[in-house]
N, C-alpha and C positions, 0 to 999 in steps of 0.2 A: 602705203606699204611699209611694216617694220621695217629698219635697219638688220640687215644680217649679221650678225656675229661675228666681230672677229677670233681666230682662233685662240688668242690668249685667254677672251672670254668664255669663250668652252669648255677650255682646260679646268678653269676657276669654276667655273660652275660644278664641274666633275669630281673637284675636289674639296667642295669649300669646307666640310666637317674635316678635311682630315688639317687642310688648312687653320683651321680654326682651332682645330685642337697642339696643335704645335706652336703655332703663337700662344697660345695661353700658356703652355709649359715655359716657352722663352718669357712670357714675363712674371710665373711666377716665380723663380731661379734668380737668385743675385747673384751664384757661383753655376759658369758653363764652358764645359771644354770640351772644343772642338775636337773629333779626332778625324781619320781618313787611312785608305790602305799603305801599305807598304809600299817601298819601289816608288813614290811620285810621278805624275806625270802634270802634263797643262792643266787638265781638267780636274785633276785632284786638288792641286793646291790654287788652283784660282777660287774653284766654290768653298774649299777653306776659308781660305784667306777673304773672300770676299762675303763671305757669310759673319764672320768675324767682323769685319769694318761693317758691315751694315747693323749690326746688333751696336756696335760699341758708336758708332753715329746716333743713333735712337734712342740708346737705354745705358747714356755715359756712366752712369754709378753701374753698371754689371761689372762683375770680375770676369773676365771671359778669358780664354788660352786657346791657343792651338797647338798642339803637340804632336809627334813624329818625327821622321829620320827626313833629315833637307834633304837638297837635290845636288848634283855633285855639280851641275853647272846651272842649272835655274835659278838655288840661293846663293848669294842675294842678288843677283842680275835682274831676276823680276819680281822675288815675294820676298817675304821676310824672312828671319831666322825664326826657325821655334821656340817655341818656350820651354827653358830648360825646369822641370816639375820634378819635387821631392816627393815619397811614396806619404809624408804628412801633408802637403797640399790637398792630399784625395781625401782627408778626413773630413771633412765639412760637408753636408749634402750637397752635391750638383746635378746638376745636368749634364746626361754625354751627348752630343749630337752627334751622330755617326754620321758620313759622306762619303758617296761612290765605293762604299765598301759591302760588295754580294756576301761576305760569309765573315764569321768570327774569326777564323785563323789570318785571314788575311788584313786587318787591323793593326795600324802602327804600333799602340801604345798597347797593353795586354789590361790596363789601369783601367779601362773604360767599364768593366768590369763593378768596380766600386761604386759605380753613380747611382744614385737613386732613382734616378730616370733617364729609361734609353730608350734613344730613336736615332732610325736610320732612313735615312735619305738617300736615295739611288737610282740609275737608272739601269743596272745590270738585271738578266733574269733574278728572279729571286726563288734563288736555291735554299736558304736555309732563314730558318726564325731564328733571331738572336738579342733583339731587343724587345722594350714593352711594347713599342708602339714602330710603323713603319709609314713613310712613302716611298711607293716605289713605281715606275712608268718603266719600261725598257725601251718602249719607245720614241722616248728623248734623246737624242745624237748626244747628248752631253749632260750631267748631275746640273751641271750650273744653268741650263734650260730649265730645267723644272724647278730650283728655286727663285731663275727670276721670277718664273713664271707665279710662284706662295707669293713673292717679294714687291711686285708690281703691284700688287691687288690689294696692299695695307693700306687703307684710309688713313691719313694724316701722320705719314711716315715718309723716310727719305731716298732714295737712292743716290748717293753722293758720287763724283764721278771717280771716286776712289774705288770705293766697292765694284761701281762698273766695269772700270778698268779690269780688274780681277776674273770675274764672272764672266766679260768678254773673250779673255783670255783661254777661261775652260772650254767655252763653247769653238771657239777657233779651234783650237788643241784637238778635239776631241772630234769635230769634224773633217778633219783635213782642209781648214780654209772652207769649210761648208760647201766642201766638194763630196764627200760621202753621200751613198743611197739614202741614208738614217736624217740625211739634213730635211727638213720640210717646212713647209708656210710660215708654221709654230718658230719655228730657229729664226727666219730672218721677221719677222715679227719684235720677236725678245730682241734680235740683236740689231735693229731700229730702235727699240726704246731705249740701250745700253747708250748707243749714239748721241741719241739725245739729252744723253746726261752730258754730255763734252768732253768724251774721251779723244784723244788724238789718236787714230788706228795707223796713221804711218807710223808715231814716234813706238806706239804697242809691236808690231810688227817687225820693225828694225831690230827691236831689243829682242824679240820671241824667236827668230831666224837669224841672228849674225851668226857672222862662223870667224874659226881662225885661220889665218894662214894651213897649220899644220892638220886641222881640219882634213882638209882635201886630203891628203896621205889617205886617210881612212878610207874615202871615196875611191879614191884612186885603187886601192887594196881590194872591196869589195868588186869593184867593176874587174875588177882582174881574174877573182876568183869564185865567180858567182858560177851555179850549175842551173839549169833548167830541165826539166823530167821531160817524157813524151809528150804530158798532157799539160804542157803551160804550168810547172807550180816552178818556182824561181827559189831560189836559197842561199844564202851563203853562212859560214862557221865559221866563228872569231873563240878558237880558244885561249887559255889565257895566256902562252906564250905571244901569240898575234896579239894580244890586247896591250898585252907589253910594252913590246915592240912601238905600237901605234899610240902608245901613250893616252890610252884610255880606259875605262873602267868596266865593271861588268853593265852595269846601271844603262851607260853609254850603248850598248852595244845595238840596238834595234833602233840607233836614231837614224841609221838609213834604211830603214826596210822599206820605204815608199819610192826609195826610188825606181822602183819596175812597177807604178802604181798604172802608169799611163805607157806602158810600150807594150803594141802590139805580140800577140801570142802569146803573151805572160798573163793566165787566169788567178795565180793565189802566188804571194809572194812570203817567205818567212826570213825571219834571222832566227841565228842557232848560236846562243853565247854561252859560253863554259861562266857558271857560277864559282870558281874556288869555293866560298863559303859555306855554302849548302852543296857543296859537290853533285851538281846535278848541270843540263843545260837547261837555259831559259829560254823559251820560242817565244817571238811574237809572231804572228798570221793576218796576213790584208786579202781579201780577193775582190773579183770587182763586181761578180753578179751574185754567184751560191753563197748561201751560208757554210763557212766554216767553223763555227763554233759545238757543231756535234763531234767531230773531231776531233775537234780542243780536248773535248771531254773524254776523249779515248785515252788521251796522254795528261791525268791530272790535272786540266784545265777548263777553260771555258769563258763566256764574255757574250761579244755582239756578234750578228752575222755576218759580218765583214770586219770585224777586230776583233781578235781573240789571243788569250795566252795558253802556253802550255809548260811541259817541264819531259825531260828525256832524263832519266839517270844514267844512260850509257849512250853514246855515239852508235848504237848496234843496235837501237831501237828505231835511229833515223828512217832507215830503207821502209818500214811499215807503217812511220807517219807519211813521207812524202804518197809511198803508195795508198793510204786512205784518202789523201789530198787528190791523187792523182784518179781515181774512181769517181771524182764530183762531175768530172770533167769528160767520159766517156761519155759519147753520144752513142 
């Protein structure tokens, strides 16, 4: 009796033309630069970053870059600075790779534009065309899941445990520790063969979750001032005087929203951070069974069924997000 298939080899079978055809662009390209969305998160800048070390591992004469806005606490703690690119660096034909980014407006660098060749790589729905060419699964809990999954299947190439290190990172990130619904066979699959490149997951770990002392403040603030609706959605609002105050950023402001991930009665949890910048608030949304990303999309947003973003331009439109939240949940 055949051997059954493991899921990585399904996946590769399901994609192998698209696969095929994206390695050949990576190796007809001497100039390629990586881009990814706005705002950072694990999963952005690990498949960056680790897409990069795997190309410049393989095909050491490439010029290759990654470009976008660091992280206010991730760079340099776990990835590297970007590369800082003059509007004459874009004059030479490249390649863009696009990552984890669903739409055009949402794109670090606005440069990507100039390539000669774009592809985007993602696991979000895919809302809009904006390159030549695309991968896109949404079914992958994490961007860096489906390009181990291209990355694994190159005959006589490497996965070095630097790259791994990275791409382990998005998929953690982007899982909740591969605690999310979206995690599946596929995830701990990839993230065994990441293993066996020889990453340390304690020393990953330690560096991906320390905190600081003053840290807790924040914790402290949100468990104080958190609301819960009738129907289980959980919230709390850091605008920017409170951001202040707690000595952190807008950026910062959703790195606790998981904490009502696992307490009883709380079906969908958000954080609500005043932007200064863009004068809007910024949502993040977790729940533990419904999809909330049709909601997302009521308030300018949108994502995964259980992580999504959104954007409020007034405090005054709150009351009709949590009440759409709050309708998932009517039995």
């Amino acid at each position: 009796m055949a051997k059954e298939k493991s899921e990585i080899q399904k996946y590769q079978n399901r994609y192998s033309e698209q696969y095929k055809h994206i390695l050949s662009k990576i190796e007809q390209y001497d100039n390629i630069v990586i881009f990814r969305h706005i705002m950072p998160d694990y999963d952005c800048l690990g498949t960056q970053i680790g897409l990069y070390t795997w190309i410049k591992d393989n095909y050491p004469h490439k010029n290759v870059k990654i470009v976008g806005d660091n992280h206010v606490t991730f760079t340099p703690r776990l990835f590297p600075v970007m590369d800082v690119l003059h509007d004459g660096d874009f004059e030479k034909p490249f390649l863009a790779l696009i990552v984890d980014a669903s739409n055009a407006s949402r794109v670090a660098d606005p440069r990507w534009e100039k390539a000669e060749y774009k592809i985007k790589i993602d696991h979000h729905p895919d809302v809009e065309n904006f390159t030549d060419y695309k991968l896109v699964d949404d079914k992958m809990v994490a961007c860096a899941e489906l390009l181990c999954n291209m990355l694994f299947g190159v005959k006589h190439k490497v996965m070095s445990e630097e790259a791994a290190k990275y791409f382990f990172i998005g998929i953690i990130g982007d899982s909740g520790r591969l605690q999310y619904p979206s995690t599946t066979v596929h995830t701990f699959e990839i993230v065994e063969k990441l293993m066996r490149c020889g990453i340390n997951i304690d020393k990953i770990y330690q560096n991906m979750y320390v905190k600081k002392i003053e840290d807790l403040n924040v914790t402290a603030y949100i468990l104080n001032h958190f609301t819960v609706s009738d129907h289980g959605v959980a919230y709390y609002i850091l605008d920017l005087e409170t951001q202040d105050r707690l000595h952190i950023t807008t950026e910062r402001g959703k790195e606790n929203v998981n904490l009502f991930s696992n307490i009883d009665g709380i079906n969908a949890w958000c954080s609500i951070t005043e932007d200064g910048k863009d004068h809007c608030w910024r949502v993040s949304i977790r729940s533990k069974e419904k999809a909330i990303n049709g909601v997302a999309a009521m308030f300018e947003g949108g994502g995964h069924d259980h992580a999504s973003g959104a954007k409020l331009w007034s405090l005054d439109d709150l009351p009709r997000l949590i009440e759409e939240l709050d309708k998932l949940f009517i039995e």
